[in-house]
N, C-alpha and C positions, 0 to 999 in steps of 0.2 A: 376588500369590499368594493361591491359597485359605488363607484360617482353617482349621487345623488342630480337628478333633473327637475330643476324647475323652471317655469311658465311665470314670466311676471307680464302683469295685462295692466293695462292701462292707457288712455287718451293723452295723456301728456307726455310725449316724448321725452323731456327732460327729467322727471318721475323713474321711468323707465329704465335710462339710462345711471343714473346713478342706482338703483335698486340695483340694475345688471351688473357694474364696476363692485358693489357691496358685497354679492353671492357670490361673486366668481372669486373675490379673494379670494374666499373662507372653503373654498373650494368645489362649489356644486359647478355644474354645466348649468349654464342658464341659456332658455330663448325669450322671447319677446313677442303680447301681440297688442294691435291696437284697437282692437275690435272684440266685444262680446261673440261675435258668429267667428271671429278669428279663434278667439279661446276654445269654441265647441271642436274646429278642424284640426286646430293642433293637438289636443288631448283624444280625437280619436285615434291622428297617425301615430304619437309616443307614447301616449301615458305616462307622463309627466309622475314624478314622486311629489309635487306637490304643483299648488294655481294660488298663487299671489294676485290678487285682481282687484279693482278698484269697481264698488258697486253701482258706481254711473258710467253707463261704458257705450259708445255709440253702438246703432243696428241693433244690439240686442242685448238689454241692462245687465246687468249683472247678478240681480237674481235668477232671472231666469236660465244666464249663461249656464250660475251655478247648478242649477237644476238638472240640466241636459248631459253636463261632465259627471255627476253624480252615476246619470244615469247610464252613460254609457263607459266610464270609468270608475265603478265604487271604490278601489283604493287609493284613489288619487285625494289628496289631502288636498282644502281649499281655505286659503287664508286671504280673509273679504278686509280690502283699505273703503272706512265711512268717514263722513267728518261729522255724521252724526250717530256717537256711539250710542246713545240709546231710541236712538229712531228705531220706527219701525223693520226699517228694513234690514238692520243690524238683526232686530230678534228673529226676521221671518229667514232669514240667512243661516242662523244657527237652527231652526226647526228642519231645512233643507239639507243639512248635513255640513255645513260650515265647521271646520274645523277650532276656527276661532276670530275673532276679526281686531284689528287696529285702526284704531284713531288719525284723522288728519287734521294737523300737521302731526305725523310723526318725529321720534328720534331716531335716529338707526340702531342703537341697543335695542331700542325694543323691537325692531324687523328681524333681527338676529337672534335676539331672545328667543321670540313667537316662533322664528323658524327650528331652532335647535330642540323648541319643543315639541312639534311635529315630530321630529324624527326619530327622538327618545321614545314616542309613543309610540309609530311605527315598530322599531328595533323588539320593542316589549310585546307589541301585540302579535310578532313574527316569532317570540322565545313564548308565546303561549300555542299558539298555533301546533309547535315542534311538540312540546309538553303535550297536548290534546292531540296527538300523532302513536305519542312515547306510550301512551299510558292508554290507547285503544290497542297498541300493539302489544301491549302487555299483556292485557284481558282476552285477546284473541289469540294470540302466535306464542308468546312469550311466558315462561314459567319454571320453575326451578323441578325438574320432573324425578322420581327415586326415594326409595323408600328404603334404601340398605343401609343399615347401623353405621357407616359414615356418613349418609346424608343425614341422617335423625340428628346425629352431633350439631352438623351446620343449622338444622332448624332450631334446635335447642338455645345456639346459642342467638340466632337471627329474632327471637322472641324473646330473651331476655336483654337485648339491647337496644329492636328496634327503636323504642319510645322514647330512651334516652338522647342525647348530644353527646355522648360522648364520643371521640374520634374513632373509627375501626379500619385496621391493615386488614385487605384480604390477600391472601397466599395462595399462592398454587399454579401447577403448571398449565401453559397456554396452552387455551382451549376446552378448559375444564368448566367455563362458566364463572366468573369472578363478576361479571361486569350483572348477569342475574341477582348476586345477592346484596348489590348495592340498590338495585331495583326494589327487593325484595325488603329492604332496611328501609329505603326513603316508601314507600308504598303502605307500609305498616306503620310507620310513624306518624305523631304530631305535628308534620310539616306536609305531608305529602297533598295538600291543595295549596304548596310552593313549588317553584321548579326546583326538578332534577337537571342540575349542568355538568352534561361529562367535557372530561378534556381528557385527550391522550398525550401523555407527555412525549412522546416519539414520534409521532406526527406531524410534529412540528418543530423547525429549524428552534437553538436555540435562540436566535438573535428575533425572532417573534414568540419564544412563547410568556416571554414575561408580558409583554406588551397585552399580551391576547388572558393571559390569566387575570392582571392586576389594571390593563384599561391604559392609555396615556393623554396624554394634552397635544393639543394642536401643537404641531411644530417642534413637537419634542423630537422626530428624528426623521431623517428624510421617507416623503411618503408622507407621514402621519398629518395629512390636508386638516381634518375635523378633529375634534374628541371623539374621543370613543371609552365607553364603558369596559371593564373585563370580565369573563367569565364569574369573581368572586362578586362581584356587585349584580351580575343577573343572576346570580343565586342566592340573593337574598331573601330570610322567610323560607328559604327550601334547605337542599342540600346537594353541595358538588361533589364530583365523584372525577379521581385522579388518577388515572390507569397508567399503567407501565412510571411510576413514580421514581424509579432509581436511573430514571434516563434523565431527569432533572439534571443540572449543571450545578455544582457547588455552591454559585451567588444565586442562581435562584431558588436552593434550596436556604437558604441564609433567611432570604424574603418571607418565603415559607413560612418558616421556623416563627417569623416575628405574627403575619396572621394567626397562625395557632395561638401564640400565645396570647395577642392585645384583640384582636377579631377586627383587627382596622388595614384596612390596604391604603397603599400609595399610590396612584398613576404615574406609570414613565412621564417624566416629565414635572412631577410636581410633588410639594413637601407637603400639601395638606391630607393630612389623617381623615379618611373617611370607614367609616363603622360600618361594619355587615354581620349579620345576623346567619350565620351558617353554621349547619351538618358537616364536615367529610368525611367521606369516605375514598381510604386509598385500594389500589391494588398494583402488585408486583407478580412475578413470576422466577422473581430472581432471590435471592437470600442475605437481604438486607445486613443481618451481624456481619457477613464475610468481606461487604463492599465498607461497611466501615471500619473492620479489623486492616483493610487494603488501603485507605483515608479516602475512598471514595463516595461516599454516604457520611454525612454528620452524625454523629453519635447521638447529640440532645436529638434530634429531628426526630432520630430513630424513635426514641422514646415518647417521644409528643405522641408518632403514630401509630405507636404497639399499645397502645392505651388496651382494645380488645383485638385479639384476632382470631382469624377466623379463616381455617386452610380447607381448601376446595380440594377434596380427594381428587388422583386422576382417577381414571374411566377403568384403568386395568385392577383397581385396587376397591370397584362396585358392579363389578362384573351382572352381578344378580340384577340393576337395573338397569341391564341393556333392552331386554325387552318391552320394557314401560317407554323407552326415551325411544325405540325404532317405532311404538305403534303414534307416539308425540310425532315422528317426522314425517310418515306415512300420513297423517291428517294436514299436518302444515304445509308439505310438499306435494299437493294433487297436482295430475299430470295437466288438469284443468281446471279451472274453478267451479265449474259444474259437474267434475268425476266424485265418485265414488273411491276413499282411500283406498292404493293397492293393498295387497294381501303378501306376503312372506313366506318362502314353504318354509318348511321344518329344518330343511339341511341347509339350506340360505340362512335363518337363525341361528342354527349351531354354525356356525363360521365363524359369525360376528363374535360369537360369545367366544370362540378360543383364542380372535386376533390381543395383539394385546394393546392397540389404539394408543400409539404415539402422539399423534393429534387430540386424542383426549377427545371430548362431547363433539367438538367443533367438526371434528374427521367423519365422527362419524354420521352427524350431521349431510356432510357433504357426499359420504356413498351412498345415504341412501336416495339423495336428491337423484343423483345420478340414474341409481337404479331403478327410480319411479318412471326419469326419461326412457331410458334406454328399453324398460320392459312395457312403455306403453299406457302405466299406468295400471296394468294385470298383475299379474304372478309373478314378484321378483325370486328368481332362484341364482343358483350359482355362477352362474349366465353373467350375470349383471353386476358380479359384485369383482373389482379390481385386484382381489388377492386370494390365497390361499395355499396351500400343501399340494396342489395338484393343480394341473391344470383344466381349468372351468369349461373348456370345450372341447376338448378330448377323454380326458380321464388321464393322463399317463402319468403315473408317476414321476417326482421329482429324481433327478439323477440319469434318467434313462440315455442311452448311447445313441438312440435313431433320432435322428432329426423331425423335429414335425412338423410339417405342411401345414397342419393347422395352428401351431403357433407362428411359421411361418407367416401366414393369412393375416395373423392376428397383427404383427407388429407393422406388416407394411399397412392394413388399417389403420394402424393410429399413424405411422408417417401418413398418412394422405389426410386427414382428422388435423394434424398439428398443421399442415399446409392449407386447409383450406382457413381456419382461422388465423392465421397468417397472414392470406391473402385478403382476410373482409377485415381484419385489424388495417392492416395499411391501405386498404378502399378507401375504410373511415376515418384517415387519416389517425387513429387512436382512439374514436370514440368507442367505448364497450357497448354501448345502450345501441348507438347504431352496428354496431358490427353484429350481437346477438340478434338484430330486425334481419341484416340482411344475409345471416346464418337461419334463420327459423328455428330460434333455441331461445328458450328463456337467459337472462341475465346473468341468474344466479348461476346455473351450467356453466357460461362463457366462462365465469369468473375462478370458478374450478379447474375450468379444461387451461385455462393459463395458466394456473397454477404449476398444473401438474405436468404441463413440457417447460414452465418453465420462462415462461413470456410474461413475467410481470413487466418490462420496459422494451418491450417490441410494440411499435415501432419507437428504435431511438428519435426522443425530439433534435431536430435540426436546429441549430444554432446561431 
């Protein structure tokens, strides 16, 4: 997490100076200014995460100051030192957008207080933000699409338990959509004006993900500058969702095991029980009895989390809704935001339907992105789809003895394809966002075409 920046403002030097010695402990970057016209210049060149200011301030009070930083930096938090807390200008200072203000003479608890609560609030109003992200992207992009007698099963059972608390594993092989009907669960329930908090448990090293699940206390281990809340405490009132679950480590599934049972976590760092009010939802891909029959998964755990489940067919096994979910990609994936979804011929369709989609929904998700680029955003046909029994720009049969020129064509294409993103991957020293600017390819493409030669850690970072 970013270092937190603060702006402490004030005429007295000495003020200053010890407030500076205070935050910089506790671990923010602090500057320093002396002047109300000082605070307007500094907060336009940083944008400070918060302005500590004292509301008599030479050249330009500190109301006013306040008003000017407001206005040119809205998420900058301002926390007003009065020594007259119920003066006027205290109140007209919270009407201006004051975050909150402190009395003079101060304690330094309460500078620390006031400050940790600033930042609580930010933290919270940045986990709504994401939420009001999640959940427009839901309504627009996102949706559990298929209507085959294995999909009816999942909705049958996503409606008899949404409403409830009770725990649910979902199963099934990656890519098929797991991480939708956790959407699908917290979105239909009695929580869902809560946050949904995902954590992928593979994503992260073990030696952070407790910290990052259950929160820790200052000091608790090198690094850990501030407190920090964990995932199960911002998902409180809502429900968290715990993806690739068998990647857990032993002792942090130990910890686990004890939230489920009491609903109270611990921060690294500290013995006091704190209560949260949580949904989970896990998901795996892997086959939980076998890892505990192997003493790799805890056996009680198991059972805390098979309370319901809930197995997400693969794609080869709902064949009949591949068409419903290409004409869902063909809308989500226009070749521009102003196109018209492409169109699919008939034998481009019958393709899809005879692959038999080892990547599950995800795969195929990503060919037809492909084939929306590559055909323009017109008529995707056989052209544009990556596989099949023949090949798509000749006709020849598989097996044949003659060499072809045009699969020839084809392969040194994609070597010149895999070298130029090669070369804008290591331009942009690794950035994807940049490297798809300066390919003229959307993001999502790049991130396929990496895939598929193979370049998830091209360029190696230097050391």
């Amino acid at each position: 997490m970013a270092q937190k920046a603060i702006l402490v403002a004030d005429d007295d030097s000495s003020i200053r100076s010890l407030l500076r010695q205070l935050l910089t402990d506790d671990g923010y970057s602090v500057q320093e200014a002396a002047t109300g016209v000082e605070v307007v210049d500094k907060v336009k060149d940083s944008s400070p995460d918060l302005v500590i200011m004292d509301v008599r301030m030479p050249e330009l009070d500190g109301i006013e100051a306040l008003s000017r930083v407001k206005a040119s930096s809205p998420k900058t938090a301002v926390l007003i030192m009065t020594a007259f807390g119920s003066s006027n200008a205290a109140i007209r200072a919270m009407e201006l957008g004051a975050f909150d203000y402190v009395t003079k003479p101060f304690e330094l608890d309460k500078i620390t207080y006031a400050v940790q609560k600033v930042f609580e609030y930010q933290d919270l109003a940045a986990e709504v933000e994401v939420l009001r992200g999640e959940i427009s992207s839901l309504v627009q992009t996102e949706r559990i699409v298929g209507n085959s007698p294995p999909m009816q099963e999942v909705y049958k059972v996503v409606g008899k338990v949404a409403k409830s608390d009770a725990t649910v594993l979902v199963t099934g092989e990656s890519g098929t959509g797991k991480e939708l009907v956790a959407e699908a669960l917290h979105y239909n329930s009695t929580r869902r004006a809560g946050p949904l908090v995902k954590v992928s448990c593979a994503a992260l090293p073990e030696t952070l993900l407790e910290a990052e699940l259950f929160g820790h206390e200052k000091g608790s281990f090198t690094g850990a500058m501030t407190q920090r809340r964990g995932r199960f405490e911002l998902a409180d009132k809502g429900t968290i969702f715990l993806d690739e679950i068998a990647e857990m480590s032993l002792q942090t599934q130990t910890k686990l095991l004890r939230v489920l049972q009491d609903r109270k976590i611990e921060r690294v760092g500290s013995s006091i029980p704190i209560k949260v009010d949580i949904r989970v939802v896990c998901a795996t891909n892997k086959e939980l009895q076998k890892l505990v029959e192997q003493h790799k998964f805890r056996d009680d755990l198991f059972y805390r989390l098979n309370v319901i489940n809930i197995r997400m067919p693969p794609l080869r096994e709902r064949k009949e809704d591949i068409p419903a979910l290409v004409e869902h990609f063909l809308a989500k994936h226009r070749y521009s935001a102003t196109a018209q979804p492409a169109q699919i011929a008939s034998e481009a369709l019958q393709r899809l339907m005879e692959y038999d989609w080892p990547g599950n929904v995800r795969e195929l998700e990503n060919v037809i992105e492909r084939a929306v680029v590559m055909s323009r955003g017109q008529i995707i046909t056989g052209r544009e789809l990556p596989f099949g029994d023949h090949d798509a720009e000749t006709g020849e049969e598989e097996g044949s003895e003659v060499p072809s020129e045009r699969s020839f064509f084809k392969k040194s294409v994609a070597q010149f394809e895999k070298d130029l993103i090669m070369k804008a991957l290591r331009d942009a020293t690794g950035n994807r966002s940049k490297a798809a600017e300066m390919l003229g390819i959307y993001r999502r493409l790049l991130y396929a075409k990496i895939k598929e030669y193979g370049l998830e850690g091209y360029p190696a970072k230097s050391r």
